[in-house]
Structures are given as C-alpha cells and as structure tokens.
BAKE-428156 format. One record per residue (C-alpha): residue in one letter; x, y, z. Coordinates in steps of 0.1 Angstrom, whole numbers, plus 5000, padded with zeros to 4 digits. Layout:
% BAKE-428156
aXYZ...
***
This chain:
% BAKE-428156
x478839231754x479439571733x482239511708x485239761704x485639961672x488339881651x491440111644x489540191608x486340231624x487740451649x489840701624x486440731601x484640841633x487441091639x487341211608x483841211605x483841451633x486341681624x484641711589x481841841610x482742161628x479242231634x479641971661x482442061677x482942441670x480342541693x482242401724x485342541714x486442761744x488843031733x489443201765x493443181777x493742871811x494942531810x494442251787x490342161787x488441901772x484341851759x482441521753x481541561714x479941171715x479040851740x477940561723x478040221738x481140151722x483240471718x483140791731x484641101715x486341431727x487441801718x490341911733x491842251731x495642271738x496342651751x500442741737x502642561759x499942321774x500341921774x499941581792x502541351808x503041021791x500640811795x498440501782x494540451776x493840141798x492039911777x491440181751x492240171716x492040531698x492540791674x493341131671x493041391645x493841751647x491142011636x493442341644x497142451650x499942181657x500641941680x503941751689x503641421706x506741161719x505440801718x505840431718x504040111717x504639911754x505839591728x507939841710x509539941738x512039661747x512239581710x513939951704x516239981734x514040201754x513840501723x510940711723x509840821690x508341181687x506141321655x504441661649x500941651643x499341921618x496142031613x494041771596x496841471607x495141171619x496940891644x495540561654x496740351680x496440031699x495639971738x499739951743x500140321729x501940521757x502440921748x502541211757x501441521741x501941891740x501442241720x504542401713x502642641695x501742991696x498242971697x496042721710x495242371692x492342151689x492241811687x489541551682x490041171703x488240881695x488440591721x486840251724x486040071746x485140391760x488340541785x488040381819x491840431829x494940581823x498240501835x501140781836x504540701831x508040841841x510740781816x513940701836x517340681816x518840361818x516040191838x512840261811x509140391816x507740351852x504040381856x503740631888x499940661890x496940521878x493840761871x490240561868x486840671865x484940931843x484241191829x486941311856x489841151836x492241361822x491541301788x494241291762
***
C-alpha cells in the first residue's frame, strides 16, 4: 500500500517546486483563455500541478476526494472562500475567505471544501500538491439557510478539473 504524504511533507514539496521555476516556468502558458493546468510531478504518492489563473478566472467550490494538499502561489494573487466539512456545522454554516499572495502557502486536509478565483488583473500561477494522488472531486452549491450541497461528482484523470 503507498502511504499518503503528510501536510509537512506536502508544503515542502510545494515549496520545493516553487523555489524551482526551471521546472515549472517552461509550461507556463501566457496566451489569454480560460483557466489551464500542467502536470509538474507523479510519484506514487503525490502528484503535483501548475495552474495559471487568467484575470477573472476560478473554480466552483469544491473538495479533493480522498486528497489531502497544498497550495502555494508562484505569481499574482489569488482569493479563495473556504471551509473544513467538520468546520462547517461547528460555525453556523460561515464560509471563511483569504487572499493568497505570491509566495503564500496553504495546506489542507481531505475535508477542505473551496473555491478559488483571480480577481486580479493579470493572470496568476499557482502550484498544488495532492496526495494520495486526486481521484475525485466533489462540487458544492452553497444554499442560504439550508448549507453546502454537493451537485456533481467529477472522477478520473488527468481529465479532472484540477484546483
């Protein structure tokens, strides 16, 4: 059985990578369109991405199935609304929103939900960092006074919509 990385493990990969632009730059694609993303890494345990966030691109809320991950930003800025499924009935049903700058790194847990977006004016890169390697993703509508409702379920790879 391969083991899962551990939320350390996984931000020192990340920020192993974005220390290393020589191998991610090369995939950056710079040309205008939606949202895209490039495997950087596949390991038995983890796999790892580049994403590039054109201005006003992002992803629905969402989970990482089994996944655990992390996230560090290598250019531009980021916002992202979140919460943690055990936070969720613990807080009322508050999502909790951050800004994520260039160099900021996130970790999270299988039970991270979020969504994420560039509210930017130019386009943003971001490195992600998941293990067990990203099998499924659950999106999720929130719904005042009734909570998050998952409304698909997206499995398989590398078609996922990675974020």
């Amino acid at each position: 059985m391969i083991q899962s990385l551990t939320l350390v493990a996984l931000a020192a990969v990340a920020r192993d990578l974005a220390d290393s632009p020589e191998c991610w730059w090369p995939k950056v694609q710079r040309a205008g369109g939606p949202r895209w993303y490039r495997p950087l890494v596949e390991e038995p345990a983890f796999e790892a991405w580049l994403l590039g966030w054109p201005s006003g691109e992002g992803i629905e809320l969402h989970d990482h199935g089994a996944s655990s991950g992390a996230v560090v930003v290598v250019e531009g800025i980021l916002s992202e609304t979140y919460v943690g499924a055990s936070d969720w009935l613990r807080r009322g049903g508050r999502l909790r929103h951050r800004t994520l700058a260039e160099g900021d790194l996130v970790t999270f847990g299988p039970d991270h939900i979020h969504d994420v977006v560039n509210g930017g004016r130019r386009q943003a890169l971001s490195i992600h960092v998941y293990s067990p390697r990203l099998r499924s993703m659950t999106f999720y509508e929130n719904r005042p006074g009734c909570g998050l409702a998952a409304v698909r379920r997206e499995e398989g790879r590398p078609e996922l919509v990675v974020a």
